[in-house]
C-alpha positions as CSV (number, residue, x, y, z in Angstrom):
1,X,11.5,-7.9,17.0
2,X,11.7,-11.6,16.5
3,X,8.2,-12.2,15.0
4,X,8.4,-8.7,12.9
5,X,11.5,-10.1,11.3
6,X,10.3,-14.0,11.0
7,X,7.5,-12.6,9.0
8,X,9.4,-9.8,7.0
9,X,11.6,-13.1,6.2
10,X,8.3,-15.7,5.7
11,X,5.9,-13.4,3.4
12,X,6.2,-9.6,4.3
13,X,2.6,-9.4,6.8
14,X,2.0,-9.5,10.0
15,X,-0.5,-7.4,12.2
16,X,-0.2,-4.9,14.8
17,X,-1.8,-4.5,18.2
18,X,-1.1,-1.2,20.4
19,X,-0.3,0.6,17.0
20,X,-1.2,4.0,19.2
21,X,-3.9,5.3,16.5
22,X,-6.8,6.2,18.1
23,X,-9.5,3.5,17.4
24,X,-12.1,6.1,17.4
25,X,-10.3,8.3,14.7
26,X,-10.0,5.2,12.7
27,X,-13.4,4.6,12.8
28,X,-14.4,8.1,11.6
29,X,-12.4,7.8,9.1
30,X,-14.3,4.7,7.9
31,X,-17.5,6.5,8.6
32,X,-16.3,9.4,6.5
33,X,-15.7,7.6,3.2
34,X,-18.6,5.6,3.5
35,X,-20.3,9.1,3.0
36,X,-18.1,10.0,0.1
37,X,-18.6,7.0,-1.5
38,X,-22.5,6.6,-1.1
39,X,-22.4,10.4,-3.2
40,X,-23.3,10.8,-6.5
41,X,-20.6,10.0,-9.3
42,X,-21.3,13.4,-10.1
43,X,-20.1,14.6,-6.9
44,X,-17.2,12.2,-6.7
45,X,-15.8,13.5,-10.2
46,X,-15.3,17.0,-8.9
47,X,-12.7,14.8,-7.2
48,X,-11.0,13.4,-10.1
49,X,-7.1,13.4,-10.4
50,X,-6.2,16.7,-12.3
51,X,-3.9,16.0,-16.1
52,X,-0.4,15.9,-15.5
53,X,-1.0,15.6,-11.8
54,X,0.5,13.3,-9.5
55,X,1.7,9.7,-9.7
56,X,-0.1,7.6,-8.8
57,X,-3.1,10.3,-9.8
58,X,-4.6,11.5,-6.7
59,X,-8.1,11.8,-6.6
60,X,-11.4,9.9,-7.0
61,X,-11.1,6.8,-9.4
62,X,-12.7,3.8,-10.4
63,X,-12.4,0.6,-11.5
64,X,-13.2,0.7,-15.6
65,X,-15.5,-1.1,-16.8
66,X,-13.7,-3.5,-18.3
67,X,-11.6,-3.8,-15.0
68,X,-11.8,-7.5,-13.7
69,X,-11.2,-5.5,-10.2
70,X,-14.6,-4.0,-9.0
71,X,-13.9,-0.9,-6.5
72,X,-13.2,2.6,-6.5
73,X,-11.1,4.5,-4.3
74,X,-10.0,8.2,-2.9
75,X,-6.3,8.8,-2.9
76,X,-4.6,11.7,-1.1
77,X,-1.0,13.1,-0.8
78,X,0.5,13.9,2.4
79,X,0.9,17.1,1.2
80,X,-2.5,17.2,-0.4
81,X,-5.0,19.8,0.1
82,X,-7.3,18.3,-2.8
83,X,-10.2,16.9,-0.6
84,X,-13.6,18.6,-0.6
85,X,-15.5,19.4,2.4
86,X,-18.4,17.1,1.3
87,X,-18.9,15.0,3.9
88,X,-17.7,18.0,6.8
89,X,-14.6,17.7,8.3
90,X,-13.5,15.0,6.0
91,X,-10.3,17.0,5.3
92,X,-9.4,17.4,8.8
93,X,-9.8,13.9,9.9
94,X,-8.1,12.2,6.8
95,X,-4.6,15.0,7.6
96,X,-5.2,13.4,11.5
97,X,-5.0,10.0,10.3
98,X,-2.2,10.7,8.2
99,X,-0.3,12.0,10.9
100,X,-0.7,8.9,12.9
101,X,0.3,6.6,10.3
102,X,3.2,8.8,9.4
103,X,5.0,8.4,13.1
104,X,4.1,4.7,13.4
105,X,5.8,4.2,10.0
106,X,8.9,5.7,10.7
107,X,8.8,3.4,13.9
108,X,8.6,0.4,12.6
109,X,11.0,1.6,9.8
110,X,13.6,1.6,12.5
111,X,12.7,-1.7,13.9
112,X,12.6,-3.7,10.1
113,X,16.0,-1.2,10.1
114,X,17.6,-3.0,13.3
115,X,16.0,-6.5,12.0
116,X,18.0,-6.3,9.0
117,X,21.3,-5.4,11.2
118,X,21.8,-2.2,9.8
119,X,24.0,0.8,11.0
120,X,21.9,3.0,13.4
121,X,18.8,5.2,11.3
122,X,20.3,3.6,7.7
123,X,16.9,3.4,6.1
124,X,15.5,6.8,8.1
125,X,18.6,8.6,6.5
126,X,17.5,6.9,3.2
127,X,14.3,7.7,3.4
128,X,13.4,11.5,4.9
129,X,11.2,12.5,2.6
130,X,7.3,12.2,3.7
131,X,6.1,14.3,0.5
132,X,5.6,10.9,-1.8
133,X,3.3,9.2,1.1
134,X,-0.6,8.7,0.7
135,X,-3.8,7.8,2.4
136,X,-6.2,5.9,0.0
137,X,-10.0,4.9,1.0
138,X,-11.7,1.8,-1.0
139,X,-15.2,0.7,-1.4
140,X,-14.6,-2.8,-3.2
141,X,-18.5,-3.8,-5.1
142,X,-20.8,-6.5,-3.5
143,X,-19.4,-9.8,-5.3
144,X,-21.8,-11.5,-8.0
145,X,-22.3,-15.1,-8.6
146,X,-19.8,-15.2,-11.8
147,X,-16.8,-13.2,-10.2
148,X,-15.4,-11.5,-6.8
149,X,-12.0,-10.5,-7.8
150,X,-11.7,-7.2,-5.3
151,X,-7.6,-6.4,-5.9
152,X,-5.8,-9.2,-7.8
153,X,-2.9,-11.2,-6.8
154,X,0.1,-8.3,-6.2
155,X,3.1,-6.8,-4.3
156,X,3.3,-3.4,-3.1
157,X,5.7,-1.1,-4.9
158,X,6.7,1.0,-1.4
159,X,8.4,1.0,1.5
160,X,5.9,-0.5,4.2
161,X,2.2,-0.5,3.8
162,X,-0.7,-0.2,6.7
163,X,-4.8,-1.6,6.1
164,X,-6.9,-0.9,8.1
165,X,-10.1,-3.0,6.9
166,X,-13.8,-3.1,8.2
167,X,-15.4,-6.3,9.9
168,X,-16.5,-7.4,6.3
169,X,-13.1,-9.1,5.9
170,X,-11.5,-10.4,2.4
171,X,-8.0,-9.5,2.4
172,X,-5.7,-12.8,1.6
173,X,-2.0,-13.2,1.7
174,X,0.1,-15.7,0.0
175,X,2.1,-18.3,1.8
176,X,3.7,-21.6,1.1
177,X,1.5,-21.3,-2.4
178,X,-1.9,-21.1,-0.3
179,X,-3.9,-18.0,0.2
180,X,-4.5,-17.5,3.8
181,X,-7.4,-15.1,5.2
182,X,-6.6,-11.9,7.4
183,X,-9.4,-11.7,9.6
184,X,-10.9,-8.3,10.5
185,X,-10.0,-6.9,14.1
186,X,-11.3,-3.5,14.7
187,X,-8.1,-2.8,17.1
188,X,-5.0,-4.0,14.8
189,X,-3.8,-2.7,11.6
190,X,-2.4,-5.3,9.2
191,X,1.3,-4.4,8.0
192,X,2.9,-5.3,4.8
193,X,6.8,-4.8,3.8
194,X,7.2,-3.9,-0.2
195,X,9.4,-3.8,-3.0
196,X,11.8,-1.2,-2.3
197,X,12.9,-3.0,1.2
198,X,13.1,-6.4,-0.5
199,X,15.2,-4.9,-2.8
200,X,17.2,-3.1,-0.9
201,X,17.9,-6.3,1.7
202,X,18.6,-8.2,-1.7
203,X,15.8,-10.5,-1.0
204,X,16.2,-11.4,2.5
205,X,13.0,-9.8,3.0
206,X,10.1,-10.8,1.4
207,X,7.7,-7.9,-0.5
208,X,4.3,-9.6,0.9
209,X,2.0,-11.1,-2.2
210,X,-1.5,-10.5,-1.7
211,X,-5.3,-9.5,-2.9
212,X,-8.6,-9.0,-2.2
213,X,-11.7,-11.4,-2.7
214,X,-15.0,-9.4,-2.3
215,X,-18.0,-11.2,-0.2
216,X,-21.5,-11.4,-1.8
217,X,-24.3,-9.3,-0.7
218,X,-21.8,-6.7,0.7
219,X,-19.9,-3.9,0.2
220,X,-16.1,-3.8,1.8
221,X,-14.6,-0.7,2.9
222,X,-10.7,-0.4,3.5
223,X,-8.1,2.3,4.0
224,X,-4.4,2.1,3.2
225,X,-1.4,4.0,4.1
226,X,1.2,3.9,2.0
227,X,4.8,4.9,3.4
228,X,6.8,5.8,0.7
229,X,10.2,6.8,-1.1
230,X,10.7,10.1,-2.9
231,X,10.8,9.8,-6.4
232,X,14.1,10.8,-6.9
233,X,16.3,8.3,-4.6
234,X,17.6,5.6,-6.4
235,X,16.9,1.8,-5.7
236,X,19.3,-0.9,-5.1
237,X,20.1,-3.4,-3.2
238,X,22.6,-2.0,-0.2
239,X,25.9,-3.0,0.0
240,X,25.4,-4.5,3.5
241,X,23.4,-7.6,1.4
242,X,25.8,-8.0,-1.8
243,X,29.9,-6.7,-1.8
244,X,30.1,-6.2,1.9
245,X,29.0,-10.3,2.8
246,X,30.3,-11.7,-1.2
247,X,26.5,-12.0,-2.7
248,X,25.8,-10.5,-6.0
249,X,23.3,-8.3,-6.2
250,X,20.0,-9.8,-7.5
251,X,18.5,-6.3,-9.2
252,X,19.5,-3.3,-11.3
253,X,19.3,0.2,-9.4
254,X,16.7,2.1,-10.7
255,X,14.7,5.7,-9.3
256,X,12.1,5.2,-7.2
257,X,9.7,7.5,-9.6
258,X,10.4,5.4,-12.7
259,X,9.0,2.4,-11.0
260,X,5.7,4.0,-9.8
261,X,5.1,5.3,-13.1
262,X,5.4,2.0,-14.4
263,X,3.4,0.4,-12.4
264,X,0.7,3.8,-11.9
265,X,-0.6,2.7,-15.4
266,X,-3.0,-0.1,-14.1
267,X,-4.8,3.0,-12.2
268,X,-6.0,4.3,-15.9
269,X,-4.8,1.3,-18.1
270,X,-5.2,-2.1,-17.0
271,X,-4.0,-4.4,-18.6
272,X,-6.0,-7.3,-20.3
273,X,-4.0,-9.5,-19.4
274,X,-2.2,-10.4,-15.6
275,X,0.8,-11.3,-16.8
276,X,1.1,-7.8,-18.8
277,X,1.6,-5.8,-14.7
278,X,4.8,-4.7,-14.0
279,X,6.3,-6.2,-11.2
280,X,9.6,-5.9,-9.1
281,X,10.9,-8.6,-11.4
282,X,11.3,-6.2,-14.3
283,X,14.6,-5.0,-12.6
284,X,15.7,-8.9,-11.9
285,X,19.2,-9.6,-12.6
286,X,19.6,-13.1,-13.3
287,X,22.8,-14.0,-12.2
């Protein structure tokens, strides 16, 4: 409890050892988009995200071309039923992993809960709605001589955020203004707190800053569960952080949906320009 909350407090990542996942599901999983992703484009499209569908879309997408991040990815709901059954028992597996990821992140919910000295099951009262999770697979490009840029510099807009990444490596997080490696482990899943907890905790925890750098000469394969809000709640920082202890409070509210749609236009609009992505510091209040 000591470290998660040193490193909730430091820069929002840590890593997890006897996360309870079965290593060998994990592992399928991997095998499985590797398939999906060595189809045809053809074949991937009849994956695409639907018009008016969900947000973010979910789906097969890629990168533009004018991207300066080189991957493509698969997203699924929790409640999705949208993947096809090319490669077999992709469906299945993916719902399996799901599953998994959905009971660890309502564990270490609780613990982050009881690190921030909350009232018994606060943020699981808060948050009991799975239906705005999602399980994303990502094949980031081989890296060329004039650029690797994977995933640019960024926070994550959730709740809490699992990787598991392949043996290739290339995920960095940002401390003290350096940009520190995660290595690989087959048997731990890296962590990450996001926005809506450092909100909520007014800042005492820190929504982890971090990218991707893709290695020459080979692909990297990822995959990311994203523990969520539902759209609907409304974001602000609790009043255990700001009336209850004297602090003012350090952003607007705001609902959990307007936020992702803000940000959900880099999926099919990047910007040109870095500085033009929305980031938690739209809602600042500068007191």
């Amino acid at each position: 409890m000591e470290q998660i909350e040193e490193a909730c407090v430091n820069c929002g990542f840590f890593q997890i050892e006897n996360h309870g996942i079965p290593l060998e599901l994990l592992s399928r999983a991997m095998d499985l988009y590797k398939t999906f992703f060595a189809c045809s484009d053809e074949d991937k499209l009849l994956v695409s995200p639907k018009p008016g569908g969900t947000v973010p879309p979910a789906g097969y997408l890629k990168s533009p071309q004018h991207s300066d991040e080189k991957n493509e990815h698969l997203l699924i709901l929790n409640a999705s039923s949208g993947v096809n059954k090319n490669p077999p028992q992709f469906k299945q597996v993916l719902e399996e992993v799901i599953s998994h990821f959905t009971k660890l992140g309502m564990l270490l919910e609780s613990m982050i809960s009881e690190c921030l000295g909350l009232p018994h099951n606060t943020l699981a009262k808060f948050n009991d709605d799975r239906s705005w999770d999602f399980l994303i697979g990502l094949h980031y490009f081989p890296a060329t001589e004039a650029e690797d840029n994977g995933k640019s510099a960024h926070e994550d807009g959730n709740c809490i955020t699992f990787v598991y990444q392949d043996e290739v490596g290339g995920l960095q997080v940002q401390k003290d203004g350096q940009w520190i490696p995660i290595a690989p482990s087959k048997d731990k899943l890296v962590a990450n707190i996001g926005d809506v907890i450092q909100v909520l905790s007014n800042n005492k925890f820190k929504s982890a800053t971090h990218r991707v750098v893709r290695p020459k000469g080979k692909s990297r394969y990822s995959c990311a569960f994203f523990y969520n809000l539902q759209g609907d709640k409304w974001v602000e920082p609790l009043p255990q952080f700001t009336k209850e202890i004297g602090e003012s409070a350090k952003y607007k509210g705001f609902f959990y949906k307007e936020y992702v749609q803000l940000r959900a236009r880099k999926w099919t609009h990047p910007p040109s320009r870095p500085e033009d992505l929305i980031h938690i510091t739209h809602y600042s209040i500068s007191n």
